[in-house]
Structures are given as C-alpha cells and as structure tokens.
PDB file of N, CA, C and O in Angstrom:
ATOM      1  N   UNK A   1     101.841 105.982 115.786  1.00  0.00           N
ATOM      2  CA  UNK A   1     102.463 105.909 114.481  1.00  0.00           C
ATOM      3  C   UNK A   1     102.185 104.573 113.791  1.00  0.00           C
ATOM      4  O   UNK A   1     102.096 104.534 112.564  1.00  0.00           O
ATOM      5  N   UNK A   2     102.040 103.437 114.570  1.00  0.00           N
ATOM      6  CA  UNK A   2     101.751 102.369 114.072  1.00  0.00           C
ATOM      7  C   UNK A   2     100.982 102.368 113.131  1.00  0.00           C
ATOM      8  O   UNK A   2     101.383 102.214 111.977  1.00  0.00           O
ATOM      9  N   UNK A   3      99.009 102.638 113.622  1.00  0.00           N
ATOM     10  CA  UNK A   3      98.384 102.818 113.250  1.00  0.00           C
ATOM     11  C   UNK A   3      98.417 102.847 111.090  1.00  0.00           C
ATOM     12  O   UNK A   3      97.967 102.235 110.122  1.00  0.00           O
ATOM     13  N   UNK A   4      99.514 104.321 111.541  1.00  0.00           N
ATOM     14  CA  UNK A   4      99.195 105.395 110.116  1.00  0.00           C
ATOM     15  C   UNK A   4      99.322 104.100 109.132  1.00  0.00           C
ATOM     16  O   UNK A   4      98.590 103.726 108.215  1.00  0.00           O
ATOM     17  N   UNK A   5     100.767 103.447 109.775  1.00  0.00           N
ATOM     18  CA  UNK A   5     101.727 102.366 108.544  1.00  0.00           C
ATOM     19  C   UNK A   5     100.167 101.622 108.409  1.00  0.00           C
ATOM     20  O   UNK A   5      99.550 102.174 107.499  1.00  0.00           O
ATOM     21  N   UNK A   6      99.564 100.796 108.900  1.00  0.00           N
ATOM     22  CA  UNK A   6      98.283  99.848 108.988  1.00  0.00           C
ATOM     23  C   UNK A   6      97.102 100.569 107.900  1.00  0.00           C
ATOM     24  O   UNK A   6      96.941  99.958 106.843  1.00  0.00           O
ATOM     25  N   UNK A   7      96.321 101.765 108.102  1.00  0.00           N
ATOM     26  CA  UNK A   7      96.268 102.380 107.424  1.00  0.00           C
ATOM     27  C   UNK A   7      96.684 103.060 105.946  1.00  0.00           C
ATOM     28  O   UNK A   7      95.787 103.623 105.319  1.00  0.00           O
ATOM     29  N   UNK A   8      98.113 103.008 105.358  1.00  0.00           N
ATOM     30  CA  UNK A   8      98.237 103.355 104.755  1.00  0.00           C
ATOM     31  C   UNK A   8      98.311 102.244 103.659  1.00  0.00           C
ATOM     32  O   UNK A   8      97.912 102.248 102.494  1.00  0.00           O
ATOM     33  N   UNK A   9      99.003 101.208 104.467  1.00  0.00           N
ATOM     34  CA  UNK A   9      98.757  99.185 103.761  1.00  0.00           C
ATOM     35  C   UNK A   9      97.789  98.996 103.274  1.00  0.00           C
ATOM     36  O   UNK A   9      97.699  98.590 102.116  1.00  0.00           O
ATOM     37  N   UNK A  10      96.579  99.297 104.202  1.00  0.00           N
ATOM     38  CA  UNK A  10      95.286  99.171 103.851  1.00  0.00           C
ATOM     39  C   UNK A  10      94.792  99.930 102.729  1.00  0.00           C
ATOM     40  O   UNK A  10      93.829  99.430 102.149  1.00  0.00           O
ATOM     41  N   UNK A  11      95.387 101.399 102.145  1.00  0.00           N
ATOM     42  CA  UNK A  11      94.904 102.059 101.044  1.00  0.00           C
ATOM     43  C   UNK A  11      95.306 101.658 100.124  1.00  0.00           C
ATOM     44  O   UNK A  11      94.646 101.713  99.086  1.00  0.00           O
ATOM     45  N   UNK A  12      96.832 100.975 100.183  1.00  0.00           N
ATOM     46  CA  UNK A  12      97.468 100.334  99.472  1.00  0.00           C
ATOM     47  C   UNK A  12      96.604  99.288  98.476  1.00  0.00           C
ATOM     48  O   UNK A  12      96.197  99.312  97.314  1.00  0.00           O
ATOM     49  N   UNK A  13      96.561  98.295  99.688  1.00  0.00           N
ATOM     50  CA  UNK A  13      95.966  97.418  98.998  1.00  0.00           C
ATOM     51  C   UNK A  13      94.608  97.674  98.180  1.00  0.00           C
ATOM     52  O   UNK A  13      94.307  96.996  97.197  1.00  0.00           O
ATOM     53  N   UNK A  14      93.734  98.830  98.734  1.00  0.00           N
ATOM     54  CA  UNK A  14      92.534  98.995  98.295  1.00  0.00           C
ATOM     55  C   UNK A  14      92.764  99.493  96.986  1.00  0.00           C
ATOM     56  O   UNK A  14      91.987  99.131  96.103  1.00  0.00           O
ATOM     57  N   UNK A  15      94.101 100.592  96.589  1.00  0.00           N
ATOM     58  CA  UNK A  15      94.357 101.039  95.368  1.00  0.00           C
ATOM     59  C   UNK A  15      94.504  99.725  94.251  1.00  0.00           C
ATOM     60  O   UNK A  15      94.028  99.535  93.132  1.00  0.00           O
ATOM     61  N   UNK A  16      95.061  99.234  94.800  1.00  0.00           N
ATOM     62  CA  UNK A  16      95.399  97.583  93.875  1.00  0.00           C
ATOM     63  C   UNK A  16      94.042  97.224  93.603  1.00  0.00           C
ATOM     64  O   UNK A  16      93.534  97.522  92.522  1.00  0.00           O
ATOM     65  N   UNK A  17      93.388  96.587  94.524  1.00  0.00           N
ATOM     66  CA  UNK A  17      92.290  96.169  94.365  1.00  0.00           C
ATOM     67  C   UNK A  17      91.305  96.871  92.998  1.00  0.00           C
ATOM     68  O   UNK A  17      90.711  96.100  92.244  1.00  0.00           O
ATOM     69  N   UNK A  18      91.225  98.368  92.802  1.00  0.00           N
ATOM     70  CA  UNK A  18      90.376  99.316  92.464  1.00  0.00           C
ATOM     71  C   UNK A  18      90.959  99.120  91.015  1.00  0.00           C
ATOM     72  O   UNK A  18      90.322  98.583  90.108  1.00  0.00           O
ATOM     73  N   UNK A  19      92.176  99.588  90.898  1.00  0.00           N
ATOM     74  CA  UNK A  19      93.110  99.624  89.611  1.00  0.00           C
ATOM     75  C   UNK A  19      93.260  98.050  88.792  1.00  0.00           C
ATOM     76  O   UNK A  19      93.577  97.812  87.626  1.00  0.00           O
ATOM     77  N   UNK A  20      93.020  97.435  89.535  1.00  0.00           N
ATOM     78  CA  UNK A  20      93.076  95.747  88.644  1.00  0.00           C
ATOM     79  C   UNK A  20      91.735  96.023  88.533  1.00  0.00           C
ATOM     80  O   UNK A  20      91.668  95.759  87.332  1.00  0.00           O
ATOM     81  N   UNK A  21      90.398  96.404  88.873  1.00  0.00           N
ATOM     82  CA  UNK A  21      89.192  95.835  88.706  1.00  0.00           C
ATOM     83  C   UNK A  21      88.853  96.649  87.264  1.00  0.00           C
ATOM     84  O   UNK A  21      88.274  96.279  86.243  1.00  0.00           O
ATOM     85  N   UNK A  22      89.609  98.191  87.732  1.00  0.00           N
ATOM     86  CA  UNK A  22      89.122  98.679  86.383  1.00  0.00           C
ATOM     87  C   UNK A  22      90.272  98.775  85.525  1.00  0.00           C
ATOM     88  O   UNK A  22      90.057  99.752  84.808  1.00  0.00           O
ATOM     89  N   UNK A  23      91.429  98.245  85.215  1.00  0.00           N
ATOM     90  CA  UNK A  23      91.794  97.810  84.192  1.00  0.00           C
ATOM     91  C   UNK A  23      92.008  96.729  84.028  1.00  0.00           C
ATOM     92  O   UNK A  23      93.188  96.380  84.045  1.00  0.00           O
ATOM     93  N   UNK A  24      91.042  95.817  83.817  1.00  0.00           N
ATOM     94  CA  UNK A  24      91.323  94.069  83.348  1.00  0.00           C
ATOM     95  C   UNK A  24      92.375  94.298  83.050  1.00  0.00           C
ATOM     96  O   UNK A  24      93.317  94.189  83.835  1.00  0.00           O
ATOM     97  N   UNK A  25      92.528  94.801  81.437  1.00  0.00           N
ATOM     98  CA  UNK A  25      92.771  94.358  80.254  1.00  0.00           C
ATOM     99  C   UNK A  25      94.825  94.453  80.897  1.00  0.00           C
ATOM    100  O   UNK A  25      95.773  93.756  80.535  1.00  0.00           O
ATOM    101  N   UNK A  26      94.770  95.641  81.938  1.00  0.00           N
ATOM    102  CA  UNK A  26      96.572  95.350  82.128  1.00  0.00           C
ATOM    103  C   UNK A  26      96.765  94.095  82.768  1.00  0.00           C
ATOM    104  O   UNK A  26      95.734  93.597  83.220  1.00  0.00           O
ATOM    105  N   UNK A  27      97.769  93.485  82.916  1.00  0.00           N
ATOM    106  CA  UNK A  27      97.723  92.087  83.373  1.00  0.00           C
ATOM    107  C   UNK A  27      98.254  92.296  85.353  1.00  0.00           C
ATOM    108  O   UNK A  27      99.259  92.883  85.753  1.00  0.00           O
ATOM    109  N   UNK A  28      97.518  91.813  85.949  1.00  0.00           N
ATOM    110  CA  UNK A  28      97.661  92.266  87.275  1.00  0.00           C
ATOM    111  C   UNK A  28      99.005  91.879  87.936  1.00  0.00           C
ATOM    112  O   UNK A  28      99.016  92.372  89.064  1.00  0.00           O
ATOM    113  N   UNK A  29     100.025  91.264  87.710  1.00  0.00           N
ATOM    114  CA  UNK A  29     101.295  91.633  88.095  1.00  0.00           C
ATOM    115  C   UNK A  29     101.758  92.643  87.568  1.00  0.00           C
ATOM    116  O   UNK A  29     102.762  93.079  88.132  1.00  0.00           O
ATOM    117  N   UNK A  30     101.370  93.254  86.595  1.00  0.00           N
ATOM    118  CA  UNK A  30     102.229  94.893  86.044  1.00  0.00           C
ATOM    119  C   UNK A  30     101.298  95.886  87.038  1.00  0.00           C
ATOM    120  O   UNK A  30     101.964  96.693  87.687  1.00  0.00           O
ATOM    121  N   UNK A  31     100.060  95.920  87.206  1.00  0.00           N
ATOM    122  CA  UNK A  31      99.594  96.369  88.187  1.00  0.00           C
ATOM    123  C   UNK A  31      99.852  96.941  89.732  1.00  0.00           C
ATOM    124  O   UNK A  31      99.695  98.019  90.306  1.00  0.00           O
ATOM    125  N   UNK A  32     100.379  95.492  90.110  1.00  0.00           N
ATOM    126  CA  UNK A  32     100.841  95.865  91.372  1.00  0.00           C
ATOM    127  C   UNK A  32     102.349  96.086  91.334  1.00  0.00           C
ATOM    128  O   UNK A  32     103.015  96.480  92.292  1.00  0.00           O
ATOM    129  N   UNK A  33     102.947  95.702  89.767  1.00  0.00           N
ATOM    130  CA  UNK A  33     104.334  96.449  89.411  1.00  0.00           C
ATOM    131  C   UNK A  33     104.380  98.191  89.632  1.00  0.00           C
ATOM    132  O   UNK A  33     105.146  98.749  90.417  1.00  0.00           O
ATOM    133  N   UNK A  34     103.804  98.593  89.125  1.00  0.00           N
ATOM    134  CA  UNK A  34     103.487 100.247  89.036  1.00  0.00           C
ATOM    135  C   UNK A  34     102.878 100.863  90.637  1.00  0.00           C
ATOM    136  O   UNK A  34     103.183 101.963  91.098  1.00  0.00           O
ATOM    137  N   UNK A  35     101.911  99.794  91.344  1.00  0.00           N
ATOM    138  CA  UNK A  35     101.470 100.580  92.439  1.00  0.00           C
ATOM    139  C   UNK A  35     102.652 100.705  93.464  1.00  0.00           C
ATOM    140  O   UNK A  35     102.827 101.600  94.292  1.00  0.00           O
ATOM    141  N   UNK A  36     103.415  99.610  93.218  1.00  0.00           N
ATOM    142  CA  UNK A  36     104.544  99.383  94.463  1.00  0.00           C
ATOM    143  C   UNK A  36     105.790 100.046  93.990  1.00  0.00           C
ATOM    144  O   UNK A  36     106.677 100.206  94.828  1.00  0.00           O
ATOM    145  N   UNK A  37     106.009 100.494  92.652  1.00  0.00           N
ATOM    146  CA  UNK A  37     106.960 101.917  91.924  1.00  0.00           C
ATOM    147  C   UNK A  37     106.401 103.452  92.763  1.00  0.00           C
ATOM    148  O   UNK A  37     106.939 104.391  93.349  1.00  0.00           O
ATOM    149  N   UNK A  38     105.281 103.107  92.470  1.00  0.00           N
ATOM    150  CA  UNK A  38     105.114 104.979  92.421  1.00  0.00           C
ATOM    151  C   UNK A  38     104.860 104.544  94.491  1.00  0.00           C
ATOM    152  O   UNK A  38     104.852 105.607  95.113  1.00  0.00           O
ATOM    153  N   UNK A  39     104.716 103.530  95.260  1.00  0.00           N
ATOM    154  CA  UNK A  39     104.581 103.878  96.297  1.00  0.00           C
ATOM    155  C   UNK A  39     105.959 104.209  96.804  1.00  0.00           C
ATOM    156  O   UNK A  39     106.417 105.135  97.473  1.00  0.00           O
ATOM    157  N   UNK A  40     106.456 103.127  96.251  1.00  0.00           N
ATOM    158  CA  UNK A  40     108.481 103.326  96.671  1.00  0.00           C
ATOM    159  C   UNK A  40     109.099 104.714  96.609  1.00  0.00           C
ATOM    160  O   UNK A  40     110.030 105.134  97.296  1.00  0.00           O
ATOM    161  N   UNK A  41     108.404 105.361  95.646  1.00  0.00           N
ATOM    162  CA  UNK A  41     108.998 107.124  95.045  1.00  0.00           C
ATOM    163  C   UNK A  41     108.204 108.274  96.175  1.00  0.00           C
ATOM    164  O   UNK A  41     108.127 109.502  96.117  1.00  0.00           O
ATOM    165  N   UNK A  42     107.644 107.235  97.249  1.00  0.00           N
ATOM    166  CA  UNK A  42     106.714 107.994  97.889  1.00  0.00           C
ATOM    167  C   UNK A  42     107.127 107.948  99.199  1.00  0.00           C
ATOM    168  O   UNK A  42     106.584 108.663 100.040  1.00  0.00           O
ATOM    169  N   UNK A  43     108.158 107.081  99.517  1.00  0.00           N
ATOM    170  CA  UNK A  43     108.724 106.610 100.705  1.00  0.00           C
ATOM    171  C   UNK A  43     109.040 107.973 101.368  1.00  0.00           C
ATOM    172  O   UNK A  43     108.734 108.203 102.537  1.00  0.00           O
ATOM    173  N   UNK A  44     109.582 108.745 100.676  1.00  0.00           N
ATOM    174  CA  UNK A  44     110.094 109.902 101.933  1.00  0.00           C
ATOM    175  C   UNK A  44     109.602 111.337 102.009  1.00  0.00           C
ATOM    176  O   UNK A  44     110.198 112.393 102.219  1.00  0.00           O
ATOM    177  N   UNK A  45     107.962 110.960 101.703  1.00  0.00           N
ATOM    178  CA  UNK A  45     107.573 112.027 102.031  1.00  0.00           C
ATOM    179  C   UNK A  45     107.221 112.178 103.622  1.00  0.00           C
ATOM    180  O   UNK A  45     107.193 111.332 104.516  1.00  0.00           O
ATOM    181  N   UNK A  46     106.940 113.714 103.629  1.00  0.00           N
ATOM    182  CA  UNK A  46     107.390 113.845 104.948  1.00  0.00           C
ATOM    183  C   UNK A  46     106.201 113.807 106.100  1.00  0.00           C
ATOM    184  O   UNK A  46     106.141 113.472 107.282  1.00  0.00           O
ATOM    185  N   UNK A  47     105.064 114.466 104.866  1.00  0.00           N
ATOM    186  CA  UNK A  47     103.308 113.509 105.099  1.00  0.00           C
ATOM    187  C   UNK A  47     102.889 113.312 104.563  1.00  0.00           C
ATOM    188  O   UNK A  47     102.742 113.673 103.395  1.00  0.00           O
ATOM    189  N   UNK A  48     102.328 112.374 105.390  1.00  0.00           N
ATOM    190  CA  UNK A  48     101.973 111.435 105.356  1.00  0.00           C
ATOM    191  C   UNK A  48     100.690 110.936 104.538  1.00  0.00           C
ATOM    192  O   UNK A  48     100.522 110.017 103.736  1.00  0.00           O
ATOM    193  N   UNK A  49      99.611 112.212 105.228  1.00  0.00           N
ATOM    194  CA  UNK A  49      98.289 111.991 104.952  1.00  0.00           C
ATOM    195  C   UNK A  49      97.889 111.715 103.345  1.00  0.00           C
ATOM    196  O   UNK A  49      97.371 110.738 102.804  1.00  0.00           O
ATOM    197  N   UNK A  50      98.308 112.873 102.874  1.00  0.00           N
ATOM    198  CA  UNK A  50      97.953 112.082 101.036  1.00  0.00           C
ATOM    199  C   UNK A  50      98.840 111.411 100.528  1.00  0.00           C
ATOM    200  O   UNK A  50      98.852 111.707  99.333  1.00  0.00           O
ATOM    201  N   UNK A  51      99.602 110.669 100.744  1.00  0.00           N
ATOM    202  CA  UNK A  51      99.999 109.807 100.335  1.00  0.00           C
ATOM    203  C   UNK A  51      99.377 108.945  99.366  1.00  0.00           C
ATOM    204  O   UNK A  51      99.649 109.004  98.167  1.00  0.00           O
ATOM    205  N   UNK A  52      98.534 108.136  99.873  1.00  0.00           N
ATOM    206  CA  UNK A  52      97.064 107.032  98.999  1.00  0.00           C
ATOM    207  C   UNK A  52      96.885 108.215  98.084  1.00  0.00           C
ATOM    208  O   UNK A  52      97.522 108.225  97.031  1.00  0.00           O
ATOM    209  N   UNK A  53      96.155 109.121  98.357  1.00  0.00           N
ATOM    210  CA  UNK A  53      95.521 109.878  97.719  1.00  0.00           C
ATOM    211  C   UNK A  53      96.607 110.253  96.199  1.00  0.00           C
ATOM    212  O   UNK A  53      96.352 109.656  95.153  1.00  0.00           O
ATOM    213  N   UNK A  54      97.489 111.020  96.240  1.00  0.00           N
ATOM    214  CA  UNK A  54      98.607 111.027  95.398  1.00  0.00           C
ATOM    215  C   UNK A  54      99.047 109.849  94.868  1.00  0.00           C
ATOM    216  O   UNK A  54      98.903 109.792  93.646  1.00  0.00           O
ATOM    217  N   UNK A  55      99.505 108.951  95.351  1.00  0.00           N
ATOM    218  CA  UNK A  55      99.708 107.394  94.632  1.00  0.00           C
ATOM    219  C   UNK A  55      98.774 106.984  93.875  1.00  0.00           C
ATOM    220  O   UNK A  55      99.183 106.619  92.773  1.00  0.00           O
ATOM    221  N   UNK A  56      97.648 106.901  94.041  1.00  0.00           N
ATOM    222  CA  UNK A  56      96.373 106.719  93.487  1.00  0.00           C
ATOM    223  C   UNK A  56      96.498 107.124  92.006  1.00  0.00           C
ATOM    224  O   UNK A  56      96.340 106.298  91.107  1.00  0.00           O
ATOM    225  N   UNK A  57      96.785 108.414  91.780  1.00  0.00           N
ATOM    226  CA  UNK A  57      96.533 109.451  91.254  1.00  0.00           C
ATOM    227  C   UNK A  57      97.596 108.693  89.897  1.00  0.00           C
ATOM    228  O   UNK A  57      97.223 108.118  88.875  1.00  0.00           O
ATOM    229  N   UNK A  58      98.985 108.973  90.387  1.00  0.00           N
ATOM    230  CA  UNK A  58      99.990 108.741  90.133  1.00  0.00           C
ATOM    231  C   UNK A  58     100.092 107.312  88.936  1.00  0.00           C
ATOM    232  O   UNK A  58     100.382 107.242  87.742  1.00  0.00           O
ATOM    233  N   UNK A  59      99.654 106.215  90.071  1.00  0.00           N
ATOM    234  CA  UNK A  59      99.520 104.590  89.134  1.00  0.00           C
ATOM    235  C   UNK A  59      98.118 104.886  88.606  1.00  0.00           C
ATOM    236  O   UNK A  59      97.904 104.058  87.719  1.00  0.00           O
ATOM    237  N   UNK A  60      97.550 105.324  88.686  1.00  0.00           N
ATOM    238  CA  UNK A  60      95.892 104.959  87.034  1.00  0.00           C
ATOM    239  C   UNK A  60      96.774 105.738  86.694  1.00  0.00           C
ATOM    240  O   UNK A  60      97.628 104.851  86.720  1.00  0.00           O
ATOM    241  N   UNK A  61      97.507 106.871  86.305  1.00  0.00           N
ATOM    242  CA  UNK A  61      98.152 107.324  85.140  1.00  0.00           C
ATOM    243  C   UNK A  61      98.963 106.423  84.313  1.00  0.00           C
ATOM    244  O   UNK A  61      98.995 106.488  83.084  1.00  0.00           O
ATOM    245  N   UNK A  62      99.726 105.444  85.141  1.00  0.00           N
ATOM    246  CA  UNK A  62     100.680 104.992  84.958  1.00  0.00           C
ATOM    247  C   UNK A  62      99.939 103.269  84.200  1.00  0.00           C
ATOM    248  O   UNK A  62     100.616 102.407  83.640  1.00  0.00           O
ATOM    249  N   UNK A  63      98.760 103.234  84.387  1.00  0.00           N
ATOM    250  CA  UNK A  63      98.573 101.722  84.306  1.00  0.00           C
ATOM    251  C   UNK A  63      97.468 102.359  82.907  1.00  0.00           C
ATOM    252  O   UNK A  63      97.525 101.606  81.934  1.00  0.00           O
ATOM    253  N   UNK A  64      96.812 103.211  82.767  1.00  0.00           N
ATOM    254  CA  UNK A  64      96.506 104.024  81.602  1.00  0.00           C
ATOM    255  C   UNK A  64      97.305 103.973  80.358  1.00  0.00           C
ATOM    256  O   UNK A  64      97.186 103.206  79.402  1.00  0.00           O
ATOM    257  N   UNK A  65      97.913 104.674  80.502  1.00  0.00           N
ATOM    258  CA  UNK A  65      99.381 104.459  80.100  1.00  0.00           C
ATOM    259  C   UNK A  65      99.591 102.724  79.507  1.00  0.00           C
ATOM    260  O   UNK A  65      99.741 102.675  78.287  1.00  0.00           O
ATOM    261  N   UNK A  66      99.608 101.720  80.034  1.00  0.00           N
ATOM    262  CA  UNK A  66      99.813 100.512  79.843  1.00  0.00           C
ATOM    263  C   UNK A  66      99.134  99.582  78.893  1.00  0.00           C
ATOM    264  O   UNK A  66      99.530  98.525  78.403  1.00  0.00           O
ATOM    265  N   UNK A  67      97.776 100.374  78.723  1.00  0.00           N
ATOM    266  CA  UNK A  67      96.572  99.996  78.227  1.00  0.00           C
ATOM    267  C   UNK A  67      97.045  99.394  76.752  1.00  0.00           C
ATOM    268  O   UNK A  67      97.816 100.063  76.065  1.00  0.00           O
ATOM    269  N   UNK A  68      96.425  97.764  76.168  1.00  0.00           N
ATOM    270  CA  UNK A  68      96.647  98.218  74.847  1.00  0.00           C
ATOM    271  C   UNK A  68      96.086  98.702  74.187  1.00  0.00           C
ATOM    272  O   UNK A  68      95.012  99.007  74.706  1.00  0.00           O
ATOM    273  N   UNK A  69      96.209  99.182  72.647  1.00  0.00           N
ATOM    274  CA  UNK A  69      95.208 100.304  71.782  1.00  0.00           C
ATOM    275  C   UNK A  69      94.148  99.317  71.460  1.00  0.00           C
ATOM    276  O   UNK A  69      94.130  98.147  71.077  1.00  0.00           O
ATOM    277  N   UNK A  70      93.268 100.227  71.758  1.00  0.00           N
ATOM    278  CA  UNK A  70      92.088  99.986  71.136  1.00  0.00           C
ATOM    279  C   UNK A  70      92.137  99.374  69.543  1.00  0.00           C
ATOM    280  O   UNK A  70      93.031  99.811  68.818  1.00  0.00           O
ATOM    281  N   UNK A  71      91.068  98.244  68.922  1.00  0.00           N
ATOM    282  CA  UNK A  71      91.574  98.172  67.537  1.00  0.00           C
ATOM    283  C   UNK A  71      90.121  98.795  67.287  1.00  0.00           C
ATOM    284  O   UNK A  71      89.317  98.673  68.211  1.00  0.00           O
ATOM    285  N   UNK A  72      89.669  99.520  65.999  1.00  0.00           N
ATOM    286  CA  UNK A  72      88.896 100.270  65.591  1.00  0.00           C
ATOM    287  C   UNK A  72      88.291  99.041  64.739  1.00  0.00           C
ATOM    288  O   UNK A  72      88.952  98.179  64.160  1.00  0.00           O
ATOM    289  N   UNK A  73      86.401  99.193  64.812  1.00  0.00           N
ATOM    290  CA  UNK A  73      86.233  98.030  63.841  1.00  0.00           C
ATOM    291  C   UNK A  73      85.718  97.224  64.447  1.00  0.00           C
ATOM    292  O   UNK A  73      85.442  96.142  63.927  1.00  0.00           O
TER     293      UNK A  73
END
C-alpha cells in the first residue's frame, strides 16, 4: 500500500509540474491552489487507480477556467 501513496505523490507532483508549464500565464501558487482542491475532493475515493488520471482532468479545467481573456488586437 505504501508504494500506491509514493506513486500517486509522484503523479501529483507531475500534474503540477505539466499544468504550470502549460499555463504560464495562471500564477503558480493558484496552480497548485486548484491541484491540491480537486486532489482533497478526491481523498475518499475508494480507487485508487485513476485518481491522477481524473484529477488531471478535473484541475486543467479548473486552471482554464482561471485564464485571463485574451485582449483582441
């Protein structure tokens, strides 16, 4: 069981990593604000395995979302 927790830290962090690279423009403490929200809402699932996968999913929506508008021009 250890393992999974080590593993799942590790996707963790890789999601962070991925989501700050491709959204500069959000400022990377709101970043890892949103990855560590939607992981917290994720705490009691019951598996494990997509977890990353779903979180993932979950914060680029959420950091999308954050983006400011484009100015036209």
């Amino acid at each position: 069981m250890a393992d999974k927790g080590i593993d799942e830290d590790t996707a963790f962090r890789e999601i962070l990593a991925r989501l700050s690279e491709k959204y500069p423009e959000v400022p990377p403490e709101r970043v890892t604000a949103i990855v560590d929200e939607v992981r917290a809402e994720m705490t009691t699932a019951k598996v494990r395995d997509f977890v990353p996968v779903l979180a993932e999913r979950e914060a680029k929506m959420r950091v999308k979302a954050e983006r400011p508008p484009r100015s036209e021009g």
